[in-house]
Every structure is written in C-alpha cells, then in structure tokens.
C-alpha positions as CSV (number, residue, x, y, z in Angstrom):
1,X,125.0,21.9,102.8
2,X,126.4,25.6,102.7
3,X,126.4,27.2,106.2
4,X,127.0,30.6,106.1
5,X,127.6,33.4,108.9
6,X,126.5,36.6,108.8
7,X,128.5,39.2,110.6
8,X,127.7,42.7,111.9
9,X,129.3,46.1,112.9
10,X,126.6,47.7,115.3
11,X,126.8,51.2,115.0
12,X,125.5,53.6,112.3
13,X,125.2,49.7,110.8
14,X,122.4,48.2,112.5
15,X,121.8,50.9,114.8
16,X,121.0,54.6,113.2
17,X,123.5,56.5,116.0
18,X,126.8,55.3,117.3
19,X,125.6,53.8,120.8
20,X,129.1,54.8,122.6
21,X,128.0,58.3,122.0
22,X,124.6,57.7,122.9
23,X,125.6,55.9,126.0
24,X,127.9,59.0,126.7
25,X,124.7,61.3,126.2
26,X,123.1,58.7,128.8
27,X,125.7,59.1,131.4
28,X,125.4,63.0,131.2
29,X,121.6,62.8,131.3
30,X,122.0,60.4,134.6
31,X,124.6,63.0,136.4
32,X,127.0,60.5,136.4
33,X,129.3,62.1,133.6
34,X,130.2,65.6,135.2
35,X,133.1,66.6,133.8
36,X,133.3,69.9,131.9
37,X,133.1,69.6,128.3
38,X,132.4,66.0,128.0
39,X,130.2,65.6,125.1
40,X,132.3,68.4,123.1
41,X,134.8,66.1,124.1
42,X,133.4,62.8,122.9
43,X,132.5,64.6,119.7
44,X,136.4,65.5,119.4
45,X,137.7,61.8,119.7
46,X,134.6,60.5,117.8
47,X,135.2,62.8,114.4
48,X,138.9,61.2,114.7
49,X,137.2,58.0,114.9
50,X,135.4,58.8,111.4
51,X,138.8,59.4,109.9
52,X,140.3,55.8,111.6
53,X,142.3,58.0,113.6
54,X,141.4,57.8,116.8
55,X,143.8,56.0,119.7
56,X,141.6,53.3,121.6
57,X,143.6,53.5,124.9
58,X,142.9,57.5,124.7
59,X,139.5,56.9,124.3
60,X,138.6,54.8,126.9
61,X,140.5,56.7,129.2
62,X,138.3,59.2,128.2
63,X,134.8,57.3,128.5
64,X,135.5,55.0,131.1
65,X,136.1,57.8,133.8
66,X,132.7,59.0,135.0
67,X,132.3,55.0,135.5
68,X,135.2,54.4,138.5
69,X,133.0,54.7,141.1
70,X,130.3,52.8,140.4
71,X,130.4,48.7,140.9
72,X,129.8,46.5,137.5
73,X,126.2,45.5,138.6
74,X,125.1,49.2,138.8
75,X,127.0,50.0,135.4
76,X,125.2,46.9,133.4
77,X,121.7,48.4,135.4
78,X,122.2,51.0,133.6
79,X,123.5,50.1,130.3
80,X,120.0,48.0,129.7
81,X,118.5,50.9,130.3
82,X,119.9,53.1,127.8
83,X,120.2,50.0,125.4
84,X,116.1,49.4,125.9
85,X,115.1,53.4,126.0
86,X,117.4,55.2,124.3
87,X,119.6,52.9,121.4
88,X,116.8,50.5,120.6
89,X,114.7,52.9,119.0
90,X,117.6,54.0,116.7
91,X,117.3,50.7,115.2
92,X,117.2,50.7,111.4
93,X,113.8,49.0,109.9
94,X,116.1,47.1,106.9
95,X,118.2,45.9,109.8
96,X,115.6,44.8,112.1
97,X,114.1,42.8,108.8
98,X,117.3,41.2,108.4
99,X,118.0,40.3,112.0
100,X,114.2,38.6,111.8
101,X,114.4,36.7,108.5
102,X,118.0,35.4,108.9
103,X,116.6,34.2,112.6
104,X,113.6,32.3,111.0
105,X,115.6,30.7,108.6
106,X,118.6,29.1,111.7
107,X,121.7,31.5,110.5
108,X,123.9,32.4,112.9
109,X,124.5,35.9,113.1
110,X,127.7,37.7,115.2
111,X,128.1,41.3,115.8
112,X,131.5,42.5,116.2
113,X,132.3,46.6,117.6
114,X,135.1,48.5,118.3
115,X,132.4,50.0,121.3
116,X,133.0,47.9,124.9
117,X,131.6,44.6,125.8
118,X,129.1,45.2,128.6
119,X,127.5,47.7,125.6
120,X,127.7,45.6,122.8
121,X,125.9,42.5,124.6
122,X,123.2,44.8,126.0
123,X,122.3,46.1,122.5
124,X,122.9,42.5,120.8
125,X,120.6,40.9,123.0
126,X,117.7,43.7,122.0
127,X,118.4,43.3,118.8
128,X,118.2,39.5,118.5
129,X,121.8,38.5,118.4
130,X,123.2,36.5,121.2
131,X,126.8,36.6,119.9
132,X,128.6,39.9,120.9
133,X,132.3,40.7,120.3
134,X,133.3,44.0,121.8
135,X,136.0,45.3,123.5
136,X,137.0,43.4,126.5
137,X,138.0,45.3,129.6
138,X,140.0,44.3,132.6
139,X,137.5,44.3,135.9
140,X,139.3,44.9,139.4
141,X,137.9,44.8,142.2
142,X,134.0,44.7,140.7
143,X,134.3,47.4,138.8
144,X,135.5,47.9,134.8
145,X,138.4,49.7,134.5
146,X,139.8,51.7,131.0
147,X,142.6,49.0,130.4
148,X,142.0,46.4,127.3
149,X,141.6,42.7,128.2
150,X,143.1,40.9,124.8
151,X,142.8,41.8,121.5
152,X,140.8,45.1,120.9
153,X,138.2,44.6,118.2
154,X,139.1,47.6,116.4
155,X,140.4,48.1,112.8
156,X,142.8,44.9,111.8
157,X,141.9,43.6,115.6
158,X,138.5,42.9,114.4
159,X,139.3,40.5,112.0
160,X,141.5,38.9,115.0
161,X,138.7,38.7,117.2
162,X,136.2,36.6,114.5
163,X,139.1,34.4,113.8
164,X,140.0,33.7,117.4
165,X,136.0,32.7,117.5
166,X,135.7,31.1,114.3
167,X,138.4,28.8,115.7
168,X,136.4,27.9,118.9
169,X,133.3,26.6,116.6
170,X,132.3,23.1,115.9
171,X,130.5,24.6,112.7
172,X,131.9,25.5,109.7
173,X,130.8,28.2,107.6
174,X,130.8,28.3,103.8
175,X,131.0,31.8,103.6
176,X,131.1,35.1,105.7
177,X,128.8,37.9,105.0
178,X,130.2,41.4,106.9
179,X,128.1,44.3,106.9
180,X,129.9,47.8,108.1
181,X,129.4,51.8,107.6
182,X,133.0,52.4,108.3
183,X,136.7,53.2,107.0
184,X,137.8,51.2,110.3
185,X,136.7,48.1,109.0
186,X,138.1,48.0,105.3
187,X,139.8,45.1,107.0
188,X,137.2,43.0,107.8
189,X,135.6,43.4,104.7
190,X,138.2,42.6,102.7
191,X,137.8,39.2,104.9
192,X,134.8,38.6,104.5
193,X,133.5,36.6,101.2
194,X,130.4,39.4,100.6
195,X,130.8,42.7,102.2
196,X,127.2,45.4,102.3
197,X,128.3,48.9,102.8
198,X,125.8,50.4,104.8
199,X,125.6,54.1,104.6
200,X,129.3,53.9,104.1
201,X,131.3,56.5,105.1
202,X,133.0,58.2,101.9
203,X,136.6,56.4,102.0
204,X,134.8,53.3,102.5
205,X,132.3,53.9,100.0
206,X,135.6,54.7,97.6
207,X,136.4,50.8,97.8
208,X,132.9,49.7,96.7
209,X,133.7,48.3,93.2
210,X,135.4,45.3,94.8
211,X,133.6,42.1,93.6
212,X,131.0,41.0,96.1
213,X,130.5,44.3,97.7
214,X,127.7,45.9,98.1
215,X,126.0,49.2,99.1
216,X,123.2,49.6,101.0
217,X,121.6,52.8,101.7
218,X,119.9,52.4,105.0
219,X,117.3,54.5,106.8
C-alpha cells in the first residue's frame, strides 16, 4: 500500500511571514533585543537570504545575541509565546486545510527550516506537525549558543537532514511530496517526487515547468 510523506518548509510556506523575523520583531517588542539597528539589520541579512545568499554562521551570530543571557527555559517561555500570539495567526487558510485533511487521513507530515530548532518545534506543534527539523544549536551551560550542532538544514543541507531521518524510520514511503516558497530549496525539490511552489519566489518560480511541480498561489 503506497505510503507517502509529505514535507514542508515553514515560512512564507505554511506560515504567511518568515517566523525568524517575526521572532526578531518579538524580541525587540520584549526589550530583550537592544541593539541599535537590529531589525534594519535583520532586514539586511534576510533580503540576502531571498537571493540564497546569506552566510548561516553570520546570521546566527547575528540573531542569537540578544539571547546570551537568558537560560533555555526562559528562551522556549518565550518562543511559545510568540509562536501562539504572534506566528500562528500568520497561518495560511490552504495550509491549515492541508495540515487538517492529511491528519484525518494518518499521513505523516515533516517540516524542515533553515530557521533554529527551539522555533521550528514551537510553531510545528501549533500547527499540527509533531516532526520538526531545524537548525540544531550547540547548548552550554543551559543556554543556546550561535554555534551549529550537525548538519544545518539549509540549502543542499536540507535534503541531508530528511535523509539522515528518512534512514532512522521503520516506514517506508512511496513518495515524497515537498512544498517550498524559496530559491534555497531548489534542492530539495528536485528531491522530492512532487514539488508545490508556494508563492514561489521568482528564480524558484523560473524552474516550475519541471514534471511534477506545481504552483500554488497561497493567501
């Protein structure tokens, strides 16, 4: 019997908003990110993100900073927070529909972003998937620090990641179904069996005529 797996990018995919940059937005509202220019600079790093530019290691030098103080339990407070007040909202109707039907009918579902763990398990878990693959980092002395733990799901690292967990399941699955807004992962796509462009970005949008790819215009 055909088992298949669906797979999902999380933002501007199932969430309308990328949910770093909300999160960032978050941290400012909370006082906790005081630095001068941060969101100017988070828009900076992000638009080189856009163009599959950006350097990971950079970024989460970047992001991770306002967080050195603050022990792991008061960081995942509050990340549900935001996730529950502030990204859940932002959730597309199509995707929430998905998420729902795909439940009822027992299909696993995986969502796999180049944003960090602790954010991509809060979100999942709001949205209805328990399987979150998100960029790992190194904890020290109870806090997270900036450094990357593994393999970063990012760009060809993301199709790493699903093999690494692909490989740990009993279950086979007949075919992967990938859904992604994004130039970064034209790698996983190509992956995948069936690929859904959602709101694609225009370079990923350029590769749309492959067979078994699909765009979806999401809102």
């Amino acid at each position: 019997m055909p088992k298949p797996l669906y797979v999902f990018d999380m933002d501007e995919t199932l969430i309308n908003g990328d949910c770093a940059m909300i999160w960032n937005a978050f941290m400012v509202e909370k006082g906790i990110a005081t630095q001068p220019n941060f969101i100017e600079e988070d828009q900076r790093l992000m638009a080189l993100y856009a163009k599959g530019e950006m350097n990971m290691e950079d970024y989460l030098q970047f992001s991770m900073a306002p967080l050195a103080n603050l022990s792991m339990v008061q960081v995942n407070k509050l990340v549900e927070e935001c996730a529950e007040t502030h990204i859940l909202p932002k959730q597309f109707t199509q995707a929430k529909i998905l998420i729902e039907q795909l439940s009822q009918d027992g299909i696993d579902m995986v969502i796999i972003s180049a944003s960090v763990t602790f954010l991509v398990e809060a979100v999942g878990r709001r949205l209805g998937i328990s399987t979150a693959l998100g960029i790992d980092l190194i904890e020290t002395d109870n806090r997270y620090t900036a450094k990357i733990s593994g393999i970063p799901s990012y760009r060809e690292g993301k199709v790493t990641r699903l093999k690494h967990w692909l490989d740990a399941q009993t279950d086979t699955y007949s075919e992967i179904h990938f859904y992604s807004d994004s130039i970064n992962d034209l790698p996983l796509c190509e992956f995948a069996d069936y690929a859904y462009l959602v709101n694609p970005c225009p370079r990923l949008k350029a590769h749309a005529n492959k067979p078994n790819w699909t765009v979806l215009s999401w809102g």
